[in-house]
C-alpha positions, 0 to 999 in steps of 0.5 A: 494539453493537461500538464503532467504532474511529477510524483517525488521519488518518497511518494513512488516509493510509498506507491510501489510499496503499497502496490506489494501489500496489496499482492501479500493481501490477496495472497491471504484471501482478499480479492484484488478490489478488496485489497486496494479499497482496505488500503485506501480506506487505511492510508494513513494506517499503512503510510504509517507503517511505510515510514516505521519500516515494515515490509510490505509483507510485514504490514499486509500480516498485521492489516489481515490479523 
């Protein structure tokens, strides 16, 4: 059986936090699959953000612009 791996709380954080700009993305026009593609193509971009502060709907404006 494969060992599970534990996540630190800053990562679940980050995870969580992404999961919400991704409901404010599709809010402002991108599909589902759009949305989560953007935010992996960008993950530094938006772990940038994460640590500077932003609010999830906050960094999903500044991407969508």
């Amino acid at each position: 059986m494969a060992k599970k791996e534990t996540l630190d709380p800053e990562t679940l954080a980050l995870i969580q936090w992404c999961t919400e700009v991704e409901k404010y993305l599709v809010a402002g026009g991108a599909t589902l699959a759009q949305a989560q593609e953007h935010i992996e193509e960008e993950v530094e971009w938006f772990t940038d953000q994460f640590y500077d502060g932003l609010t999830p709907e906050e960094a999903a404006k500044a991407a969508l612009n």
